[in-house]
N, C-alpha and C positions, 0 to 999 in steps of 0.2 A: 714550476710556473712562476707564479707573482708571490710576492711575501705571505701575505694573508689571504687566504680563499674564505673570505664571507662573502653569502650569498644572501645579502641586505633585502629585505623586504619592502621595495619600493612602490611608488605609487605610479601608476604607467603613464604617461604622457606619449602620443603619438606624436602630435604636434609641438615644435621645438617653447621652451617658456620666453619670454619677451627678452631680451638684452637688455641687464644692465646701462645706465649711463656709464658710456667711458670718457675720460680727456685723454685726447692725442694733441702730438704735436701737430703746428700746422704742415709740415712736409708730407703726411701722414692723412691730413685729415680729407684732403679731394676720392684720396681712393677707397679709403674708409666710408664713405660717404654712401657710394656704392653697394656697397654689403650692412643689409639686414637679416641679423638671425633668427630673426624669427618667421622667413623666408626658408630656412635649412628642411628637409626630410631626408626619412631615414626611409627610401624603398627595399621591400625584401624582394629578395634576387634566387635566396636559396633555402630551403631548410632540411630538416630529416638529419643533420650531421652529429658526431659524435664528436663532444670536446673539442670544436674545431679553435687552433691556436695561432694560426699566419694565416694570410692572404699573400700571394703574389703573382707575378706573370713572368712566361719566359722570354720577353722579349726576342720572340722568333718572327713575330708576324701573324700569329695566329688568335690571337684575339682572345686567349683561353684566361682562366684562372687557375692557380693553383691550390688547394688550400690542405693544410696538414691538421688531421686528429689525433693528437695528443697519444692515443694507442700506436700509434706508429705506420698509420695510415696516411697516403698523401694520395689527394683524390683531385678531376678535373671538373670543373664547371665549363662545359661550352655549349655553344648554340640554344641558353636561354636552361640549361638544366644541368642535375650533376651525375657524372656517368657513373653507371653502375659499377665497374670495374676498376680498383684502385689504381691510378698510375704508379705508385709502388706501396709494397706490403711490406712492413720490415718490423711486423711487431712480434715475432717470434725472436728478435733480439732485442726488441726495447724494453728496456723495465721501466715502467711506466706506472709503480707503485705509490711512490709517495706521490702527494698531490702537484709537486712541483716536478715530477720530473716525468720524461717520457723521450716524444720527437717534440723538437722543440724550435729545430730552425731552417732554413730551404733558401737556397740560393741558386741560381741560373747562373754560368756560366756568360760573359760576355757574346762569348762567340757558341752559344748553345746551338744555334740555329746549325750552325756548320760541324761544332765537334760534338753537341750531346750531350755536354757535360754539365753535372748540375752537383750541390753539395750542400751534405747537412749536417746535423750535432743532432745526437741522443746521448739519452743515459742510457749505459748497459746495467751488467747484473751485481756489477760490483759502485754502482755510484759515479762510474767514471762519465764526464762528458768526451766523447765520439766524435771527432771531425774526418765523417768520409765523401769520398766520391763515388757516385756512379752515372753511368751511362746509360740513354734513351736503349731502345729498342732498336735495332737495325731494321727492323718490318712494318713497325708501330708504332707512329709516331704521338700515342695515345698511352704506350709503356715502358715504364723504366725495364730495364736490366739488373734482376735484384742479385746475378752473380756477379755483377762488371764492380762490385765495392771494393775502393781502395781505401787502408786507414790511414790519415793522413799525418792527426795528432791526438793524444790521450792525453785527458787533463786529469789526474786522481783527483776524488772528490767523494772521498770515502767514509766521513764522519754522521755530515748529516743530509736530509733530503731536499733541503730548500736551498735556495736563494743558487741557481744554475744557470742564470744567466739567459740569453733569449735570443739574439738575431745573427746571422750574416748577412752580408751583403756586399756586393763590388762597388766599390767606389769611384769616381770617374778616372783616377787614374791607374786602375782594370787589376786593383789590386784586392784578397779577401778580408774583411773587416770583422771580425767575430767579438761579441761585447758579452762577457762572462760576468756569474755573480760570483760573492765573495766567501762564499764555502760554506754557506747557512749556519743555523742558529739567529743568535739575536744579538748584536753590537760587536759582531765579527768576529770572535772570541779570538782567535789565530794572527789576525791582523792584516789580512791577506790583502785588502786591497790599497794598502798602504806600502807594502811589500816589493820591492821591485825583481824579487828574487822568484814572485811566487805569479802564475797564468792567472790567477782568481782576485775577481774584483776589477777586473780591465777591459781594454778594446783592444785585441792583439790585429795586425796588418800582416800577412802574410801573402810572397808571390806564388801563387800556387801551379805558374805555365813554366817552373823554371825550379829545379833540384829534384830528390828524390827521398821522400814525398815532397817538399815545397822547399823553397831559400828564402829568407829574411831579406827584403830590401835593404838597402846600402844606407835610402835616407829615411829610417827609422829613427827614431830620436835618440836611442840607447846603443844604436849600433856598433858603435866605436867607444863607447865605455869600457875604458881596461877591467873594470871591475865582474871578473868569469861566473859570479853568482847572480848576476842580474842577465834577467833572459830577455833577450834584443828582439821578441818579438814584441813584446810591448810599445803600443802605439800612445795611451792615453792610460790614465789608474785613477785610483779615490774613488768606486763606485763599488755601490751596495748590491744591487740585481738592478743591473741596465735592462731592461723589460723592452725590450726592442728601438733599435737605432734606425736611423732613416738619413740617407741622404737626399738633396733637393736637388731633381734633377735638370734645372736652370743653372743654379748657382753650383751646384758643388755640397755649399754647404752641409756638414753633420749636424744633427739631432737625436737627441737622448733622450728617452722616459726612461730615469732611475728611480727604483721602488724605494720608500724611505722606511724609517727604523717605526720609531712611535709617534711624528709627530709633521715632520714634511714630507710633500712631496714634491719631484722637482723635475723642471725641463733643461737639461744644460746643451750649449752649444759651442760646437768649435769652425772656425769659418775655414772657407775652401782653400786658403791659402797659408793654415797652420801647418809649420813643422811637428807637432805632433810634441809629445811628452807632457800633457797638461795634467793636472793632479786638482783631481772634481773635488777633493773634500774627504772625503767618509773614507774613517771614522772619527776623524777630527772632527766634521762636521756633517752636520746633516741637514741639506738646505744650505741657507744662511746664517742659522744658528750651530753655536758649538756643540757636539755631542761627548766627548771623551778629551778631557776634562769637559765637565756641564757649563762651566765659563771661564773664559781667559783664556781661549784654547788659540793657540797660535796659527794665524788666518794666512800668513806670506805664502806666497808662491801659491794660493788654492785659485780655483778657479769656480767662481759664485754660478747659480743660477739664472737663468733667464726668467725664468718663470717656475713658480712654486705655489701650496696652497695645506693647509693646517687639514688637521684629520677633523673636522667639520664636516670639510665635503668629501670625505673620502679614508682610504686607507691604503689604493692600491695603482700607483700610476701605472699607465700603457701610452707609451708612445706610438705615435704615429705619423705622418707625411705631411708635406707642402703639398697643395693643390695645384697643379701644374696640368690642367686637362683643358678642353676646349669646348663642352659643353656648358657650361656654368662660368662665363669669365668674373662675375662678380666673385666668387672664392678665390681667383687669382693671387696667390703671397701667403695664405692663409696656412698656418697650420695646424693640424685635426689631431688632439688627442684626447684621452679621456682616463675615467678610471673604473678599475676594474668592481668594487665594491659598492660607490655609489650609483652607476652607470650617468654622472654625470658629463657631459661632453665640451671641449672649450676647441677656441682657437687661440691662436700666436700671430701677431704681427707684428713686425717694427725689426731692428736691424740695431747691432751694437753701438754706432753712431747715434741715433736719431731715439734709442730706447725702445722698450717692449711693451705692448699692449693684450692685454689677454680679455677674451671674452667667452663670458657663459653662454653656452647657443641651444645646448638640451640637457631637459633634467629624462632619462630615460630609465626601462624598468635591465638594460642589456646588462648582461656581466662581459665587459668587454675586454674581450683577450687580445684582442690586435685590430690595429688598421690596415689596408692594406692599396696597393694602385692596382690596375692595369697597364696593358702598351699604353695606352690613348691618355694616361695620366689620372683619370677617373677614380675614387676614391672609395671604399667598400671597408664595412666593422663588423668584425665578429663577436658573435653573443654565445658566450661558453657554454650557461649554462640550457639553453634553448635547446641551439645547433642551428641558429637561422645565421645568412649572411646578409649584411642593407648594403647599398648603394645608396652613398650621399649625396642630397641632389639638392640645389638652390631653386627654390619653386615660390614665386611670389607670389601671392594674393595678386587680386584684381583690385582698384579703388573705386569708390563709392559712384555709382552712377547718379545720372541728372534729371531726372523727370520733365517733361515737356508736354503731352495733355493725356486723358480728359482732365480738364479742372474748369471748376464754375458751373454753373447750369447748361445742363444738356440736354440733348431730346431723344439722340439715338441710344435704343437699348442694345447694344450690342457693338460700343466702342471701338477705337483703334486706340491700343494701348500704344505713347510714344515714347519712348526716352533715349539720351544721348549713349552711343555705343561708348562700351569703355575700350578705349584702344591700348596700344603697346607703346609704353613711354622709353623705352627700349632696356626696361627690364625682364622681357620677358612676362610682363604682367598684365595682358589681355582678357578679358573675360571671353570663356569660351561658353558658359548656360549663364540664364538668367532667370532666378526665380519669380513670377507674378505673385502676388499677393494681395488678394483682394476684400478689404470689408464691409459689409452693408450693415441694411437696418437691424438686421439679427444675428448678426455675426459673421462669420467668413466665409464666403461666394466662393472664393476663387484661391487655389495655389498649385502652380502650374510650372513646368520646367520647358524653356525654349532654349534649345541650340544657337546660339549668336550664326552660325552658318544658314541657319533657316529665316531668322526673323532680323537679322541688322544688313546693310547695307549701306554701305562707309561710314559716317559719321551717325548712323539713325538708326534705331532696331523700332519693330513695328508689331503690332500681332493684332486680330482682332477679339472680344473677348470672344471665350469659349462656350457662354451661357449667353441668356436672355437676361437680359437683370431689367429689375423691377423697378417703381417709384421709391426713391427715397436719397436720404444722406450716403455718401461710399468716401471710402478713404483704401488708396493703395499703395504701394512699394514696390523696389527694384531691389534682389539681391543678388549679388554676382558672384561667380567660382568659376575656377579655372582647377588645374593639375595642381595647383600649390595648396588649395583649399578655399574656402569661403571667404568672398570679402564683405565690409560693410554694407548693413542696408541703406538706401538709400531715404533719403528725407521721405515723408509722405506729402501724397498728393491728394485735395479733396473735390467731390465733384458730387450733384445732385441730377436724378431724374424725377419728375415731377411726380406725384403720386394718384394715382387711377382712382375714378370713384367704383365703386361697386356697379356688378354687369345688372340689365333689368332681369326677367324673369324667361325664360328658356317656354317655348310655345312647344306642345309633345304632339307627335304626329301617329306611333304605332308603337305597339300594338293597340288595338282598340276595338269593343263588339266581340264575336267568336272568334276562335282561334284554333285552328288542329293541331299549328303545330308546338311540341311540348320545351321547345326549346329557339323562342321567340328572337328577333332581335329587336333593340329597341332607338326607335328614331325622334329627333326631335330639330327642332329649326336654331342653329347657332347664333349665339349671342354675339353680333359683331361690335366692333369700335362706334360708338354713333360722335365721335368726334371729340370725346373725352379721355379717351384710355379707357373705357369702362368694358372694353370686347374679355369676356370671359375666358379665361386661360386653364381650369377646369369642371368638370361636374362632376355633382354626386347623383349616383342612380340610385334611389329606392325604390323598393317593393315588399308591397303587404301581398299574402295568401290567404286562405282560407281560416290558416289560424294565427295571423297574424306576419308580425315581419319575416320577410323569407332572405332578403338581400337589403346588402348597403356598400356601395364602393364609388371609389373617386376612380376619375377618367383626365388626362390629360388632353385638353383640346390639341393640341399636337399630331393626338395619338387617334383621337376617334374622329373628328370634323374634317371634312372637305366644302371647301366653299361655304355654302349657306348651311348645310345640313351635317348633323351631327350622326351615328349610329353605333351601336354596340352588342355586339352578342357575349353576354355575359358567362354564358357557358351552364347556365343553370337550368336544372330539367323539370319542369313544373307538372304537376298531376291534376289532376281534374277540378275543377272548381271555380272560382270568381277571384280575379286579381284588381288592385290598384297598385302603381306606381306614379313617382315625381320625380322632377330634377328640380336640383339646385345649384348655380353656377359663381362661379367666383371667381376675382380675381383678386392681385394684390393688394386694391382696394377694400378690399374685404369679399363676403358672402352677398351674392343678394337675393333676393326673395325666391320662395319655395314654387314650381309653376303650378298651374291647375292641375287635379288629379286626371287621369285618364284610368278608364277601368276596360275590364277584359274578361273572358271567361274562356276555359277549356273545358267544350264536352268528356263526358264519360267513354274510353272504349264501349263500345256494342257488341256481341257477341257473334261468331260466325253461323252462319247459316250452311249448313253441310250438304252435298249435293251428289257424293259417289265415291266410294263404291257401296253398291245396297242389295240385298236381294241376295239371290244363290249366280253365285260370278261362274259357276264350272269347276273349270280344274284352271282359272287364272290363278295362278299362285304370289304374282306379282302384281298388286292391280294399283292403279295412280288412284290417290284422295285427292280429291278436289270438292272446293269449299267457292261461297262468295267472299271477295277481301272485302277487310274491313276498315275503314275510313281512319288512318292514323296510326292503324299497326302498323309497327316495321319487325316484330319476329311473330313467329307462331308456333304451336308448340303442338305439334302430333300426338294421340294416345291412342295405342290399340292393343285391345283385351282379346286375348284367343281362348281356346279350349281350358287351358293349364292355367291362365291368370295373363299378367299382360308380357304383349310379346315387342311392344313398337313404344320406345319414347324419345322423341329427337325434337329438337330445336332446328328453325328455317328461318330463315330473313327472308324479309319480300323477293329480294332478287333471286333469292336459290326455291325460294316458291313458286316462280315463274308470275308472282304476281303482276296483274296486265289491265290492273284499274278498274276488272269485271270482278273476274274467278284466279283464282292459286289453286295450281298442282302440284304437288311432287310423286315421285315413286322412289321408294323408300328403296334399301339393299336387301331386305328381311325376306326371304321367302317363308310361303304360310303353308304349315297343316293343312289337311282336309280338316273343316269344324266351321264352328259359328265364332264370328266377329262381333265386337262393337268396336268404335271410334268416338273418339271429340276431336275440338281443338280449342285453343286456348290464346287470344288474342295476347301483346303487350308492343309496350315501348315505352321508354324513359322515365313516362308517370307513372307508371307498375301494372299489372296484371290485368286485363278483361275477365269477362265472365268466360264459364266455359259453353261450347254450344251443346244445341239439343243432341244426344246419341243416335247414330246412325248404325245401320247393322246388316249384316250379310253372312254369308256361305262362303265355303268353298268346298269344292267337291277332292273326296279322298283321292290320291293315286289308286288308280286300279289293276287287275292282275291282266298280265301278258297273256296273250292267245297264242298258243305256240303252233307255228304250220308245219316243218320238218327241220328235221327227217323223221321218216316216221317206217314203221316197216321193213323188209327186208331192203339191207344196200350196198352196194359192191365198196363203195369208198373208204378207204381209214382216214381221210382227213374231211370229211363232211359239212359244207353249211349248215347255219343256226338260220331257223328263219322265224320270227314272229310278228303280229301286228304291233305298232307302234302305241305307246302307251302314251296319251296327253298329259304333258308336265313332267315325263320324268325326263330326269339330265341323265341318267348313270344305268345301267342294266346290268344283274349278274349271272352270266352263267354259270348253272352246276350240272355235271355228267359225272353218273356213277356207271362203272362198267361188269364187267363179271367178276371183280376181286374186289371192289367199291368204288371213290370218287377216282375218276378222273383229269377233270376238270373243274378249277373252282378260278375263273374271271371276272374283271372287272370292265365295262364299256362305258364308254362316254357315247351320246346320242352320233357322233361324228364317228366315231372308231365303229361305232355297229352301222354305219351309212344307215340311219333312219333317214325316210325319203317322204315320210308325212302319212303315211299308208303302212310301211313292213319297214323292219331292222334286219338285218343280215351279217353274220362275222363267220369266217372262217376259222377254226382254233387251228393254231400252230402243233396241239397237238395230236399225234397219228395214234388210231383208236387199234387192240387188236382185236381179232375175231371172236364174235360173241353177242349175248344181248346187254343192252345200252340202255340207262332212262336219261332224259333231262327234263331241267326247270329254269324259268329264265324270273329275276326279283325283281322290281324296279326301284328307283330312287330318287331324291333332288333335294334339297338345302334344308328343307323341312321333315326327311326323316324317310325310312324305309317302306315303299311299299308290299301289299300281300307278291307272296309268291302264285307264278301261274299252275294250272293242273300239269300234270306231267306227262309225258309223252314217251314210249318206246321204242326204239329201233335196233335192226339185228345187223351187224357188220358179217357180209361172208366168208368165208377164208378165201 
C-alpha cells in the first residue's frame, strides 16, 4: 500500500479546523474568494468495509460505486448501501500479506458500458504486480466474470513488500495509465526508479484495444529510442510509490500523490498537453530537496513538485481528484488530497502559470487510503483503518441573525419572538432551525428549536413564546444551523415585564361542618388580577387531622381554577375525626397571606343493623342476608359461622350488595348444612373499618330421607321405574339396587334427570333387571354434603 502504515493516534475533529491565511495571486483571488474550508464535511455514506483501498465509478450510467478491499475483494455501493455480494472475489489469488500489498488498483474500461471490460493490478504469491482484465457478467450487471481473466503484464517484484505502486486509470486519450512503486525498501536500493530499463518507479501508458495482450503507442516518449534495454512502455519515471494518480476530467490534466522517503511529501503534475518522459526526481530527490547525494545533487532535466509538506504533518501522501461535480460549485478547481498517517486533509489550486496554492481544510481521525469520484464528479475518502466511506461535501454555516423585538418594556406575557430570517447569499448558507434562547430573573425560561419552514416568512421569522413568563428583566438570542452546522449566535436582545405584587388572601368555600364523604374535594374562590398583576398563578393546599398535618401540595391555577372558583380533589382518604385546612396563593410577585381556616369533621362508620336470615329457615339452603346500609360504607364484609366453624367470608361493594339507600342484600354461592348459623357484617371505606354488628342467628333444616313408592312387590318388568317423593334441597339423588347375586345398580340423578315435579322423582334405569328378588335405596344430596339414605324397599322381577 503506502510506505509507512502508522496508525497515528489522532484527535477527532468532525468538523473541518479554520483555514489558514493564504496569499494568492490576484487572478486567483475572485474564485478563491468563494470557497471557505471551514465549510467542507466529511458525510459517511458507507461503513462495515475491510481495508477498503480505491473508490471509483464505471462510468456506465449507473450511478454505483466501486470500491476495492485490499484482500482482494471489489464490492458495490448502490442505491444508498453496499451490496452484499462482491462484484468480484479474487482473493484466493491475491497475496495480500505484507502490509502494502494485495488488490490494489480498478479501472473501467472507457467503453465498459458496451464491452464490460474493466482492469486491475494485484500482488500474487511470488510479489509480482498483475495487470489483468476481466469481464462483467453477461446476466448480472452487479458481477464480474472471475473466469473471463486475462494476464496482461507481470512486473517481477520479488525482493521486498513495499512500495508497489497504486492506480490505473484511462486517460482522456482512452489510453491505460498504471503508476508503479520503486521495488520497496528504503532509498530504492536497486535504483529502479531512475532506471529507464526497469517497469518500477514509473507511470507506464499502455493501448490496451489494440495487440495481444496490449501495444505500446507510437507517441510514447521512449518509443523510438534505439536503445533495446529501455522499455517504451514508460510514460513518466523518478517516482518512489506514486499512491494513486488522478486525471482532471475538465482539463486533462495528471496528478500525482508520491509517497516520500523520510522527510517529503509531494504533489507532482504533468499538464494535459505533455509529451510525456518527465523525470519526478527520486532518488536524486526527494521533494525539492536532494536525497542521494544529501546535497549537490544534480537537479537538470527533474521535474519539481507542485505541492509538498515535511514529516510534521505527516508521513504518508494519498492523492486524489480535482473537483469537478455539480453539487458544491464552490470546490470547483479544487484538488483533494491528504495523508495517510496523519489524516490530515488539503486542497491544490492554482495552475503552472499563475502558481500553486494549497490549503489545510481538515485535521481528521481517517487513515486515508484513497479518494475517489463518482459519474456526477462528486468526491468520496476512504478510511482504512475504520472501513467507513465520506462523501465530501461544501456545507456552510448560516450567519448571524438580527433581532428585531421584544426589547424595552413590555406588557404582554407571552411575546412574539421577531427576528430577521437568515437567507441564502447564494452560498448555499440559509438557516434552516433557529434556536430560541431565552433568560429571565432566575435563569433560563426558554430553549427551543423552530424550523425556519414553520416560523419565517420571507424576510421575517416569528414565534410566539411557548411559556407564560412573569415580571421581571429577560435577555434572548437567536442561533442558527443549517446541514453545514451551527452558526453564530446572535447579539442579545433585552426586554422587561413589569413585576406583580403579591395575590390577597384566597376566601375557602368546602368542605366545611360534617362530611361523609372520606375523600372530600376542596373549593375555594380564585384570587383574580384586581388590576395589578397580583391574580394568583398557584396555591398551596394544606390540611391538619386529627393528629396533626395530613397534606401540603401546590396547585397550578391553570390546573385547578375555572373562572371565579378554584377546586381540587387531592386524592387523600381521611378517617374519622375533626379536620382544618388553608390555602395560600402566590404569584410571581411572591406569596401572600395564609386565608382563614375552615374546619370540618368526618363521622365515625356506624355499625349494621342485621335483619335476616333469623330463626329455623327450613331446608333454605341458600338464604339472602340482608342488613340496613350504612351511611358512608361503600364495602361490607359478610361472616358466617356454621356447625364446623366458619363457612362464609366475602367482601361486597354497595353496588354488588344491592345496596338501595334503605337495606343491602346479597346471596352468597355457598350452599349450607343442616345446623345452626351466626352471622355479622362489618361496615368500611377508605377511612378503615366499622364496628362489627350485633349477631344474628338461624337454622337450617338437614336434608331428609326419600320415601320411596316403587316398585314394590311382585312385577313383570326388567326395566322398571324408580319412583319416590321428592326431598326439599336436595340437587342430586342416588340410586342403589342390589339384585339376587348383589348391586345392580349404583346411579347418579340430578333433580332434572329424575323429572322431580315438586311432589315425586321418577327415572327409568337403562338397566334390564333378571328374574328374581330386588332391594333398593334411593340417598340424597346438594353442595352442602350427603343426605341420610331412605328405608328400603323390595321387589320380585317374574321370569
Amino acid at each position: 500500500m503506502v510506505t509507512r502504515i502508522s496508525l497515528l493516534l489522532v484527535l477527532v475533529f468532525n468538523l473541518p479546523i479554520p483555514a489558514p491565511h493564504v496569499h494568492v495571486s490576484p487572478p486567483e483571488r475572485a474564485q478563491l474568494a468563494a470557497f471557505d474550508a471551514q465549510n467542507i464535511r466529511f458525510v459517511e455514506v458507507a461503513s462495515g468495509l475491510n481495508q477498503p483501498l480505491f473508490i471509483t465509478n464505471a462510468g456506465d450510467g449507473s450511478g454505483r460505486l466501486f470500491i476495492i478491499q485490499r484482500t482482494g475483494q471489489i464490492l458495490i455501493y448502490k442505491n444508498g448501501s453496499v451490496l452484499s455480494t462482491p462484484f468480484l472475489n479474487i482473493q484466493s489469488i491475491v497475496n495480500s500479506s505484507g502490509g502494502e500489498e494485495g488488490l490494489l488498483a480498478l479501472a473501467f474500461h472507457p467503453g465498459y458500458e458496451t464491452n464490460g471490460q474493466f482492469y486491475t493490478v494485484f500482488t500474487d504469491s511470488n510479489g509480482s504486480l498483475i495487470l489483468s482484465r476481466f469481464t462483467r457478467s453477461s446476466t448480472n450487471p452487479d458481477l464480474a466474470d472471475p473466469n473471463s481473466r486475462t494476464t496482461l503484464l507481470t512486473i517481477s517484484h520479488p525482493t521486498y513488500q513495499n512500495h508497489n505502486g497504486g492506480t490505473l486509470a484511462f486517460g482522456p486519450d482512452g489510453y491505460l495509465y498504471w503508476s508503479t512503486g520503486d521495488g520497496g525498501s528504503g532509498g530504492d536500493p536497486s535504483n529502479n526508479a531512475q532506471n529507464l530499463g526497469s517497469l518500477l518507479g514509473k507511470i507506464l501508458r499502455l493501448d490496451v484495444d489494440s495487440g495481444s495482450p496490449y501495444t505500446i503507442p507510437a507517441s510514447n516518449p521512449f518509443y523510438n529510442n534505439p536503445n533495446p534495454s529501455i522499455r517504451k512502455e514508460i510514460w513518466a519515471y523518478g517516482l518512489r510509490n506514486p499512491w494513486r494518480i488522478s486525471f482532471d476530467r475538465q482539463t486533462g490534466d495528471l496528478y500525482i500523490g508520491d509517497v516520500g522517503q523520510n522527510n517529503r511529501e509531494e504533489i507532482d503534475f504533468q499538464s494535459a498537453g505533455s509529451s510525456g518522459g518527465e523525470n519526478y526526481g527520486w532518488r536524486v530527490m526527494e521533494g525539492s530537496t536532494c536525497y542521494n547525494p544529501s546535497t549537490g545533487c544534480d537537479r537538470s532535466g527533474k521535474v519539481l513538485p507542485v505541492a509538498e509538506y515535511d514529516h510534521t504533518k505527516g508521513c504518508s501522501i494519498t492523492g486524489g481528484h480535482i473537483y469537478r461535480g455539480t453539487m458544491y460549485p464552490q470546490m470547483n478547481g479544487y484538488y483533494f488530497y491528504g495523508d495517510f498517517c496523519s489524516g490530515l486533509v488539503y486542497t491544490l489550486h492554482g495552475n503552472p502559470v499563475n502558481g500553486w496554492t494549497t490549503i489545510l481544510i481538515a485535521d481528521t481521525a481517517y487513515s486515508i487510503s484513497s479518494f475517489g469520484e463518482d459519474e456526477a464528479g462528486e468526491l468520496y475518502v476512504a478510511d482504512y483503518t475504520t472501513g467507513k466511506i465520506y462523501h465530501i461535501a461544501y456545507l456552510p454555516v448560516p450567519a448571524k441573525a438580527t433581532l428585531v423585538s421584544p426589547s424595552g418594556d413590555i406588557t404582554d406575557t407571552q411575546p412574539n419572538f421577531i427576528w430577521d430570517a437568515v437567507l441564502d447569499s447564494g452560498q448555499g448558507d440559509a438557516a434552516t432551525w433557529y434556536y430560541l434562547w431565552v433568560d429571565g430573573p432566575s435563569g433560563n425560561v426558554i430553549k427551543q428549536w423552530y424550523q425556519a419552514a414553520n416560523v419565517c416568512n420571507g424576510a421575517t421569522c416569528s414565534t410566539p413564546s411557548p411559556i407564560t413568563l412573569s415580571g421581571g428583566p429577560y435577555t434572548w438570542w437567536i442561533q442558527t444551523w443549517n446541514p453545514g452546522g451551527l452558526g453564530p449566535w446572535s447579539d442579545g436582545m433585552n426586554f422587561s415585564l413589569p413585576v406583580p405584587r403579591p395575590p390577597v388572601a384566597a376566601t375557602l368555600a368546602a368542605p366545611s361542618g360534617s362530611v361523609t364523604n372520606n375523600q372530600p374535594s376542596y373549593t375555594w374562590n380564585a384570587v383574580l388580577d384586581g388590576s395589578q398583576g397580583d391574580a394568583a398563578t398557584w396555591y398551596y393546599l394544606w390540611i391538619n387531622g386529627p393528629s396533626g398535618k395530613i397534606f401540603a401540595q401546590w396547585y397550578q391555577a391553570l390546573d385547578v381554577c375555572s373562572g371565579s372558583t378554584c377546586s381540587i380533589d387531592p386524592g387523600v382518604t381521611l378517617g374519622s375525626g375533626n379536620y382544618t385546612w388553608w390555602i395560600q396563593p402566590w404569584n410571581p410577585g411572591g406569596s401572600g397571606p395564609w386565608s382563614s381556616a375552615m374546619t370540618f369533621s368526618i363521622p365515625a362508620l356506624g355499625a349494621a343493623t342485621l335483619i335476616s336470615p333469623t330463626g329455623p329457615l327450613g331446608a333454605n339452603y341458600n338464604p339472602a342476608y340482608t342488613w340496613n346500609e350504612v351511611a358512608s360504607a361503600t364495602w361490607y364484609y359478610l361472616w358466617v359461622n356454621g356447625p364446623s366453624g366458619n363457612v362464609i367470608k366475602q367482601w361486597y361493594t354497595s353496588a354488588q350488595a344491592n345496596c338501595n339507600g334503605s337495606t343491602c342484600s346479597v346471596i352468597p354461592t355457598t350452599t349450607l348444612a343442616g345446623g345452626s348459623y351466626t352471622w355479622w357484617i362489618q361496615p368500611w371505606n377508605p377511612a378503615g373499618l366499622g364496628p362489627w354488628s350485633a349477631a344474628m342467628s338461624f337454622t337450617v333444616a338437614p336434608l331428609a330421607a326419600a320415601t320411596l313408592i316403587s316398585p314394590e312387590g311382585s312385577i313383570a318388568s326388567h326395566t322398571p321405574a324408580y319412583t319416590w317423593n321428592e326431598v326439599p334441597g336436595a340437587t342430586w339423588y342416588y340410586l342403589w339396587v342390589n339384585g339376587p347375586s348383589g348391586v345392580v345398580i349404583q346411579q347418579w340423578y340430578t333433580s332434572a334427570q329424575a323429572n322431580c315435579s315438586g311432589a315425586t322423582c321418577s327415572v327409568v334405569s337403562t338397566t334390564t333387571l333378571g328374574s328374581g328378588s330386588h332391594t333398593w335405596w334411593i340417598q340424597t344430596w346438594n353442595s352442602a354434603g350427603l343426605g341420610p339414605w331412605s328405608s328400603a324397599k323390595s321387589f320380585t322381577v317374574t321370569p
